[in-house]
Each structure stands twice: as structure tokens, then as C-alpha cells.
C-alpha positions in Angstrom: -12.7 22.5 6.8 -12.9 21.8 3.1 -16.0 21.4 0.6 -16.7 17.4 1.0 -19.5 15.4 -0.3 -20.2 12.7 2.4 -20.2 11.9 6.0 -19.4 8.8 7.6 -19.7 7.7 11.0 -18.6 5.5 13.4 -21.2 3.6 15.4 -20.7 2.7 19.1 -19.6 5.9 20.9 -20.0 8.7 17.8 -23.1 8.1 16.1 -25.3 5.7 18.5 -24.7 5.7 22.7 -24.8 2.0 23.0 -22.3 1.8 26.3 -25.2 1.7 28.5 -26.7 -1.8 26.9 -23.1 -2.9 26.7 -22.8 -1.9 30.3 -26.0 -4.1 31.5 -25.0 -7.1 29.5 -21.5 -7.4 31.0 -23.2 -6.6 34.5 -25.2 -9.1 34.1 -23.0 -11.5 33.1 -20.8 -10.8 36.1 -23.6 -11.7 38.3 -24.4 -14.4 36.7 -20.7 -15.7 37.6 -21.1 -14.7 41.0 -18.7 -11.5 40.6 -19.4 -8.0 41.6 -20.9 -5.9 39.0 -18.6 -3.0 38.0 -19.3 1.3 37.6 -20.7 2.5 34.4 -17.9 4.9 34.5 -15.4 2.2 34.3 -17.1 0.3 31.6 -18.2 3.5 29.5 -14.3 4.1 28.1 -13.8 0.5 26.9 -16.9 0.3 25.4 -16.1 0.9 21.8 -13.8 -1.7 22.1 -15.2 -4.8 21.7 -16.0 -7.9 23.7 -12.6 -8.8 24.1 -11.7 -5.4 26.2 -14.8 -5.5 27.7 -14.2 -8.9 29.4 -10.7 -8.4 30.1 -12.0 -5.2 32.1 -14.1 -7.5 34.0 -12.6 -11.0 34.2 -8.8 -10.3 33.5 -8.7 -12.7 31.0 -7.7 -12.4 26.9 -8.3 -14.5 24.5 -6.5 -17.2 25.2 -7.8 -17.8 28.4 -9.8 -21.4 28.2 -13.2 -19.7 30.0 -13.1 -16.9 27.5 -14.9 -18.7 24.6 -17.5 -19.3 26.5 -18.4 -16.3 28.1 -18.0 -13.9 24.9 -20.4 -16.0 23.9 -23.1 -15.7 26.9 -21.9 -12.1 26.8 -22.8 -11.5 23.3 -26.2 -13.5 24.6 -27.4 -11.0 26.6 -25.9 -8.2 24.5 -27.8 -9.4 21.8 -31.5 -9.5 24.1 -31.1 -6.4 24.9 -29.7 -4.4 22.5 -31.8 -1.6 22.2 -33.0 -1.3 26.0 -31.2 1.9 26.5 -29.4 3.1 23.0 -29.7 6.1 21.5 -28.8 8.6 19.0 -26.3 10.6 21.0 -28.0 13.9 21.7 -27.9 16.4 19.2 -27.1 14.0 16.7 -30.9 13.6 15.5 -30.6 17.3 14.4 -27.3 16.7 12.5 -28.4 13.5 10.3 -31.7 15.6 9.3 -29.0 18.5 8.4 -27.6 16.5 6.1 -30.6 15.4 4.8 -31.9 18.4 3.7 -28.6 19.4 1.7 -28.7 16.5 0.0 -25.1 15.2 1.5 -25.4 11.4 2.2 -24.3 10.2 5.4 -23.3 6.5 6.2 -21.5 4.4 8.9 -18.2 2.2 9.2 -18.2 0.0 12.0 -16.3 -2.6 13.9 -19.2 -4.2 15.3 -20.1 -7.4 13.1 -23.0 -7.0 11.2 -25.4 -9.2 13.0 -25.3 -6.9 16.1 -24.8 -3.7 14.0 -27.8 -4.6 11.4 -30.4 -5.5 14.1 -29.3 -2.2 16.3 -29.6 -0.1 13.3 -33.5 -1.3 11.9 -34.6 -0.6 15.8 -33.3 2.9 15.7 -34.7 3.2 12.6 -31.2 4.5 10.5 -31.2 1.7 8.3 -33.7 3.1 5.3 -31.4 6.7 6.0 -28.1 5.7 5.5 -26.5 5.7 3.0 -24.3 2.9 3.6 -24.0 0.5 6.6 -20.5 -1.3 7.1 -19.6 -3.5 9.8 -16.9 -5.7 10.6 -17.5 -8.5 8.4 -18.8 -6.6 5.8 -15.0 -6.7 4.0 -12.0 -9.5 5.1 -11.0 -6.6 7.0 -11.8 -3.8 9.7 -10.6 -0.8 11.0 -8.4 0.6 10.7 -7.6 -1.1 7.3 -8.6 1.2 5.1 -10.7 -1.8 3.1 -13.8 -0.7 4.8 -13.6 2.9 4.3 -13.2 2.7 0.5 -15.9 0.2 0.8 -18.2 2.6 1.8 -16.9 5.4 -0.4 -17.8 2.5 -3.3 -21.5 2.2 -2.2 -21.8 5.9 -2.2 -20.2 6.3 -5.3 -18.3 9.6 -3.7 -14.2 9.7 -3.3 -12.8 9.0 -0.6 -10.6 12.3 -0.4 -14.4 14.3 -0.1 -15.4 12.2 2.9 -15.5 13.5 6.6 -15.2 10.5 9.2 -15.9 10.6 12.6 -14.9 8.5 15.3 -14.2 8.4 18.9 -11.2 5.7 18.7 -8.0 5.9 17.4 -8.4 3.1 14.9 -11.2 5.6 13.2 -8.9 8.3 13.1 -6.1 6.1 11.4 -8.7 4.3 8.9 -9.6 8.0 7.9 -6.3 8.9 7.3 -5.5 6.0 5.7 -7.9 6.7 3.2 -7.9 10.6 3.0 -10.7 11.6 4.5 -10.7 14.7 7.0 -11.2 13.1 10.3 -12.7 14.7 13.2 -12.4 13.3 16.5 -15.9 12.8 18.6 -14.6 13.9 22.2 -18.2 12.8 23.5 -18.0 9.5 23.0 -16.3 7.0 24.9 -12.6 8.8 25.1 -10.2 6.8 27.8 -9.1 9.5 30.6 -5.2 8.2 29.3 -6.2 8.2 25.6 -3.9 11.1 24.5 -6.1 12.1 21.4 -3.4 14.8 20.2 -1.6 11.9 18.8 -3.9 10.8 16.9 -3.8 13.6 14.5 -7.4 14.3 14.0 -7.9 17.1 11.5 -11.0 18.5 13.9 -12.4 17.6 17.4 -15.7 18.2 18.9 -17.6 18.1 22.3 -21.0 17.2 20.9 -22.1 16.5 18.0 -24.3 19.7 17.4 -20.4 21.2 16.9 -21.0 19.6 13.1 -23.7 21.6 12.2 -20.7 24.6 11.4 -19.6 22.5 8.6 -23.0 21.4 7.2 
């Protein structure tokens, strides 16, 4: 890997595991429609997707279904109640934030989650007075994998964009990284589809767990 100056992180699925919260709230919200709750291990994939895949996985429905307003709401509800009943730090990932703590390399996040689920998550794992940088969805007109977001973040830092490492466990964070010339490295613990075919997506680096960064700190 080359010398770089920064890391940046995805949230949902690299940096924080939030697909068991997500899992609960869509659960619920099935039961609360009188349907059959659905495996973790089929929700835990589409998790980093949004509420749109989420409730497509368990409603068959898109956007332009008429009920669909109405329950990404409810489900964002719930979501929103219990946001922090089960996330986490991924483990191992505790160890690498301090690492880059004590060189001195600040360390932020890019997300697709807006910021009023992404600022409340963060304060309650308490990573909002460490980062460097917090960007969500909103934070620009655009999101990933428009690169807006990324040089956003590279502005706040004050650090080019071409010395940042990104990490991600979707394609879209792989592409914004590219888009932007960061090295991007591909977090094969987070919530990777059993079809996604991650060769294609061209990551400079993949790991297993995020301990695997420590070689590069």
C-alpha cells in the first residue's frame, strides 16, 4: 500500500455492525403487519442498503408501491427507537481507530445513512468527538458513489484526496473511492451479498477483519 495521510470509513457494515438493530426494526415491523418475521442471515446482506432494499426484501414492494410511504416511515420509527440496542464497533475495530490515534493519522466516515440516524448512532457509540469528519447522506446534494461526498470529507480534513484510504463493504464505496483517488480496500466482513462478485469492483486491497488494517497503520 502507499504512504497516505487519512482513513475514512464507511458506516453500516465496515465501521459500525448496525445489521442487527436494522434486523429487529424490520422484524418488528413485519409483525406488526401480521407477516412472518424473516432470518438474520437473510436480512444481514441487504443491510447496508437502505430502507428501500430492506423493505423490498420483506414486502416485495419498491418505491412506487402506494403502502411503501408509509411503512419506511414506521420502519425508520422503530429504527430510530432502537438504534443502539445491539450496534457495535465491529470487533477489532476499537483497536484500529486507537491505532490511528496514536500516529497521529485522522480517521473519519462517509455514509449513506442521512444524518439524523447517522448523528444520533455516532454520539451513543461515542465516535463523534474522535472523528475527524462525519458525512452522511444529506450532508452534500449528493451521496455515494458521487464523489461530492468524499472530497467533502477530504475538505474538512484538510488532507487530499489521492492520500486517503476508504473502506467500504459495498460497491458504491469502492466506486466513490475510485472516483476520487483514494486506495480503496474492500471490508469482506461486513455485509457482502453471497452473489456480490467483489472482484469486479476493483478494490485496490480486501480484508477479513478489520484487525487486517493494522499492517498498514
Amino acid at each position: 500500500m502507499k504512504p497516505f495521510s487519512a482513513m475514512l470509513f464507511d458506516l453500516d457494515g465496515t465501521l459500525v455492525d448496525t445489521a442487527p438493530d436494522l434486523a429487529f426494526a424490520l422484524n418488528l415491523l413485519l409483525e406488526q403487519q401480521g407477516k412472518q418475521s424473516l432470518a438474520y442471515e437473510l436480512i444481514r446482506p441487504v443491510a447496508s442498503h437502505g430502507s428501500p432494499a430492506l423493505l423490498a426484501l420483506a414486502f416485495g414492494i419498491d418505491k412506487e408501491h402506494p403502502d411503501f410511504p408509509a411503512l419506511q416511515k414506521r420502519f425508520i420509527q422503530i429504527y430510530q427507537d432502537n438504534i443502539d440496542r445491539e450496534s457495535a464497533l465491529f470487533d477489532g475495530m476499537e483497536a484500529v481507530l486507537q491505532s490511528l490515534e496514536s500516529a497521529d493519522i485522522p480517521w473519519g466516515i462517509v455514509t449513506n445513512k442521512p444524518a439524523f440516524l447517522t448523528e444520533p448512532l455516532v454520539e451513543k457509540l461515542s465516535l463523534k468527538q474522535r472523528a475527524h469528519c462525519i458525512v452522511s447522506a444529506d450532508t452534500t446534494p449528493y451521496s455515494k458513489p458521487h464523489p461530492a461526498p468524499m472530497l467533502y470529507a477530504c475538505d474538512k480534513i484538510n488532507i487530499p484526496s489521492s492520500e486517503c484510504i476508504y473502506i467500504g463493504d459495498a460497491e458504491r464505496d469502492i466506486q466513490a473511492g475510485r472516483n476520487t483517488q483514494m486506495q480503496t480496500v474492500a471490508a469482506l466482513y461486513g455485509y457482502v451479498g453471497a452473489n456480490d462478485d467483489v472482484a469486479s469492483w476493483q478494490a485496490d486491497y480486501t480484508i477479513n477483519h478489520p484487525l487486517d488494517l493494522l499492517q498498514w497503520i
